[in-house]
C-alpha positions in Angstrom: 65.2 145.2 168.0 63.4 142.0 168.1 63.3 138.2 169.9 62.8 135.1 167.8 61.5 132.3 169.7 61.7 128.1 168.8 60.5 125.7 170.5 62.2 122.0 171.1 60.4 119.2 170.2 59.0 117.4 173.3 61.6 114.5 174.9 60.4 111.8 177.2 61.7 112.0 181.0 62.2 108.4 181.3 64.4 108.1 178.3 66.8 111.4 179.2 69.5 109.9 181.4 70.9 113.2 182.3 67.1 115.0 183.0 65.1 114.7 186.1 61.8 116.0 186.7 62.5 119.4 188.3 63.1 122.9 186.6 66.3 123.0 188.7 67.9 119.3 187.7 67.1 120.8 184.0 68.6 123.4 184.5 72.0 121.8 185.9 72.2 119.5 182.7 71.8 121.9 180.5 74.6 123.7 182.4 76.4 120.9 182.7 76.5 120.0 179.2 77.5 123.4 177.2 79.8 123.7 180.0 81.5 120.2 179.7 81.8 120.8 176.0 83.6 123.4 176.2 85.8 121.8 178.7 86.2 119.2 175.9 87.0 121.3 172.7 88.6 124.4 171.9 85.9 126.1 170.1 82.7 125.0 166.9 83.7 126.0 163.2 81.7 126.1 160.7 82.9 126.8 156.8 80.3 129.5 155.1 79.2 130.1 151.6 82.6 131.1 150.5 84.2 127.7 151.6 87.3 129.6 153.0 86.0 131.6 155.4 85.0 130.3 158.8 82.5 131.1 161.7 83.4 130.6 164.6 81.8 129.9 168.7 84.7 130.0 170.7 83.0 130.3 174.3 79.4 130.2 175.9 79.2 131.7 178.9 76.2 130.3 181.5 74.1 132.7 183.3 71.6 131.5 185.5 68.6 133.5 186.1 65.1 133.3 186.1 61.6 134.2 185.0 59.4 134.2 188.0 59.8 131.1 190.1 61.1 129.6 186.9 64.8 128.6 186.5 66.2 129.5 183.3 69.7 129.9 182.0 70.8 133.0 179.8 73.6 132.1 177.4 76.1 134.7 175.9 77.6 133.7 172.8 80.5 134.7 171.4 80.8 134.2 167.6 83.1 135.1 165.2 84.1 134.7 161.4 88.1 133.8 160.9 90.2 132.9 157.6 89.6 136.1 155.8 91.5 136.4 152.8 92.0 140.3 151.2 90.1 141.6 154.4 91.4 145.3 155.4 90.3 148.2 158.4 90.4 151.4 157.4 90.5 153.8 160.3 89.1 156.9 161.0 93.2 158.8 160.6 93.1 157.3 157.2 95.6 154.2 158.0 94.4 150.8 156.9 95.4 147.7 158.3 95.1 144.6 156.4 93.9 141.4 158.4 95.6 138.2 158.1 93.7 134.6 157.9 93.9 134.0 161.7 92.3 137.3 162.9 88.7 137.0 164.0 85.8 139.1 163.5 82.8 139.0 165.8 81.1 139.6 168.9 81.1 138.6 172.4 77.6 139.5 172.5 74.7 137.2 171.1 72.3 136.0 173.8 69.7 132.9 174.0 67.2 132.8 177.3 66.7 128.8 177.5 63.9 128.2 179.4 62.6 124.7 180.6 59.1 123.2 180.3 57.4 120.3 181.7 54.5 118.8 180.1 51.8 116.0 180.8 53.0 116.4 184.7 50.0 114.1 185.9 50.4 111.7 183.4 52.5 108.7 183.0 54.6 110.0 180.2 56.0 113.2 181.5 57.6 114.6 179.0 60.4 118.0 179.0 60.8 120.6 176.2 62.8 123.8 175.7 61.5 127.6 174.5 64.5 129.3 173.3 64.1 133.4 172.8 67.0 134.8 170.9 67.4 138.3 171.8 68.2 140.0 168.2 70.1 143.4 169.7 70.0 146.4 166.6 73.7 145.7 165.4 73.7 142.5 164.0 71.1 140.7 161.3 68.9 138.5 162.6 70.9 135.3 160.2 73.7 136.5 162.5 72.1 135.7 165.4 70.4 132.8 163.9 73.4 131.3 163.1 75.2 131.5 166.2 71.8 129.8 168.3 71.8 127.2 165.2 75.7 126.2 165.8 75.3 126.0 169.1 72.2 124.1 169.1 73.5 121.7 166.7 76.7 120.9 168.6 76.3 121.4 172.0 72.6 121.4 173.1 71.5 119.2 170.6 68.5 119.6 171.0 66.0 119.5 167.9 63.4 122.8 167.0 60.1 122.1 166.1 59.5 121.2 162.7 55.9 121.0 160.5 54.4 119.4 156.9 53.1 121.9 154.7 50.1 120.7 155.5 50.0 121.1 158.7 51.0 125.0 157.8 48.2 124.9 156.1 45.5 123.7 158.5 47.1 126.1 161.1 46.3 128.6 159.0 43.2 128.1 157.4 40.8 131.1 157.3 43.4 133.6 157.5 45.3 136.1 154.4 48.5 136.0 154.5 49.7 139.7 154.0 53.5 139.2 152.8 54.9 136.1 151.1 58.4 136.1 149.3 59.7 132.6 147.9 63.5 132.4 146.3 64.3 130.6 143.9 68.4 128.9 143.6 69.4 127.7 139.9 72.4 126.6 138.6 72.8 126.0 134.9 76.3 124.9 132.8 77.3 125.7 129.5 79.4 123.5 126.8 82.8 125.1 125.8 80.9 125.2 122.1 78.7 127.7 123.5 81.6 129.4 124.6 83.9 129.8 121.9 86.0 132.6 122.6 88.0 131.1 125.4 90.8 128.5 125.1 90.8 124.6 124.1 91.3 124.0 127.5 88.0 125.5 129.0 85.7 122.7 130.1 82.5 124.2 131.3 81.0 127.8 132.7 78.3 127.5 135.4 75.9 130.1 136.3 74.0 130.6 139.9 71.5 132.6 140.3 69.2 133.7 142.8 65.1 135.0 141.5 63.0 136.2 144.6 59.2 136.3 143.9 56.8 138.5 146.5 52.9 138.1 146.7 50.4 140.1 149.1 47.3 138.9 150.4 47.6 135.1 149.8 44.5 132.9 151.2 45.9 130.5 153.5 44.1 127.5 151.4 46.3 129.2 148.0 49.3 128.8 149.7 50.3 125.3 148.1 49.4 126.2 144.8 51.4 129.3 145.0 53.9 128.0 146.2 54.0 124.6 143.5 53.0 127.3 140.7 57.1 128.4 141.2 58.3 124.7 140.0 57.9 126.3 136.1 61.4 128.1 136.5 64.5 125.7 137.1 65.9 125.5 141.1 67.5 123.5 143.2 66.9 125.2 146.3 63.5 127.0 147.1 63.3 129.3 150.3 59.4 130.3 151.4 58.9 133.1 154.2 55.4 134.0 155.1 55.0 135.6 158.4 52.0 136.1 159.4 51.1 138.1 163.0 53.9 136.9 165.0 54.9 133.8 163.5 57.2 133.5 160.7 57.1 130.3 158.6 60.4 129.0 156.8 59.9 126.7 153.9 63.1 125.4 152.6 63.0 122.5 149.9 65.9 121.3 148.4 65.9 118.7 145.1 68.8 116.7 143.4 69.3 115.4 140.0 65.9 113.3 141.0 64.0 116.1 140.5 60.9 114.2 141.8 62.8 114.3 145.3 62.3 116.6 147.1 63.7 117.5 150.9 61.6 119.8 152.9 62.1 121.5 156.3 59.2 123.9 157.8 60.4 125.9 160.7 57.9 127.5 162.8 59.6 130.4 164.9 57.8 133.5 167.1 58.7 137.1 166.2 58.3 140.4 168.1 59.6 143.7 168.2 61.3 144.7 171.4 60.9 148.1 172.2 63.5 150.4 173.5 64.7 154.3 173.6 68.3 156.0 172.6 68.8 156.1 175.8 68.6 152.3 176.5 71.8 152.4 173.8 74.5 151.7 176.7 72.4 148.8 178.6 71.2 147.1 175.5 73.4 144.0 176.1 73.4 144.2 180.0 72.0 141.2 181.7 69.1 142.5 183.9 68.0 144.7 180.7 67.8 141.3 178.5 65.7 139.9 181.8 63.9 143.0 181.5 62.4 143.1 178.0 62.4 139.1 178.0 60.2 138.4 180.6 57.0 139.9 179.1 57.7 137.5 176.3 58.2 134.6 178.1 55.1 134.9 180.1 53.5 135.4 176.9 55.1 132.0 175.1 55.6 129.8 177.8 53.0 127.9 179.4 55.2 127.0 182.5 56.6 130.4 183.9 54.3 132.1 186.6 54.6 134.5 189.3 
């Protein structure tokens, strides 16, 4: 079991109309806004790889809490996929029951701590932030829960994560070996119907994705453009770069067009660590004082504002 943590980019006071300067008038946006939304629309979709299929965040519900004298608010998600074509249950007697399109698959249970930082306090440009700790429970994948904190940061928060330049990756890392690097490579490549002779007159192209995933050990930090640049001899559109290194985990995603000199890059910077727990923490692993429990360690660790 693990937490992922991001952090917000930094937001001036004096330009958030609905902020004050207190943990607690925060807090009570926040609130205010996922629970407005909601109030507003029916529920986020989102179409997935497959274009037919759906996810789906139907409902947030707002916990209050907090982390020493720190207001926070613990959000429970509950995120589904819907549309499912050819989808079928086969139970434990042997039945199966086929799904139709408007049955939903999911759970109620995917949980974000939101916790609220102040910064520059004595200065005249006060600014606020957000540290946001997913807590990644053992029966989902960690893009699951990514996905629902993504969606929901996108369309109700909307708020933005931290972001970096490759170099700046760099710099932060300078001096240090990178012990596990994987970067995947997305191509797509047509053939002519010539090529292809054995179907019909009426055939006008076949395309071909596919997916090559490279993995290096012991990279030096100041290697790390040229190994990653040294993949642009195979064709892609779409190159994906993990590297985590203690407990940080770098994302690298660049994406090119037809312009292959063009080339859009996002760098996410995010904070990994294992959460420990026993078999016979099974039946409290999504029980809220439990989640308090084995987040607050973390947060102390991450966030400069929480204290006792």
């Amino acid at each position: 079991m693990y937490f992922t943590g991001y952090k917000s980019l930094n937001s001036d006071v004096s330009q958030a109309d609905a902020f004050g300067l207190s943990y607690d008038d925060l807090i009570r946006a926040l609130k205010n806004k996922i629970q407005t939304y909601f109030s507003q629309n029916e529920k986020i979709t989102k179409p997935t790889r497959n274009k037919h299929e759906e996810k789906v965040i139907d409902n947030i519900e707002v916990i209050e809490r907090s982390i020493g004298d720190t207001p926070c608010l613990l959000l429970k998600i509950s995120s589904y996929r819907t549309k499912l074509f050819d989808v079928s249950i086969k139970r434990n007697d042997g039945n199966t029951e086929e799904l139709s399109p408007n049955d939903e698959i999911g759970s109620d249970n995917f949980f974000v701590l939101v916790v609220p930082e102040l910064v520059n306090l004595e200065a005249n440009n006060s600014k606020y932030r957000w540290m946001f700790y997913l807590y990644e429970d053992p029966y989902k994948t960690s893009e699951e829960h990514q996905n629902a904190f993504k969606m929901v940061l996108k369309n109700v928060i909307k708020e933005t994560v931290e972001h970096m330049r490759l170099p700046d990756v760099i710099d932060e890392l300078r001096g240090t070996i990178i012990p596990n690097m994987s970067i995947t490579l997305f191509s797509s490549s047509s053939t002519t119907p010539e090529t292809e002779a054995k179907y019909t007159a009426h055939h006008v192209k076949t395309t071909v994705k596919a997916k090559k995933t490279y993995d290096f050990e012991s990279v030096p930090s100041n290697s790390l453009d040229d190994t990653i640049s040294g993949s642009d001899e195979a064709p892609w559109y779409k190159r994906l770069v993990k590297c985590p290194v203690g407990n940080k985990n770098y994302i690298i995603t660049q994406e090119r067009n037809e312009e292959i000199s063009n080339i859009k890059e996002t760098i996410e910077r995010a904070f990994n660590e294992e959460i420990n727990y026993t078999d016979g923490d099974r039946n409290k692993l999504f029980e809220e004082d439990f989640i308090i429990e084995k987040l607050t360690p973390i947060v102390y660790s991450y966030s400069s504002e929480c204290h006792v």
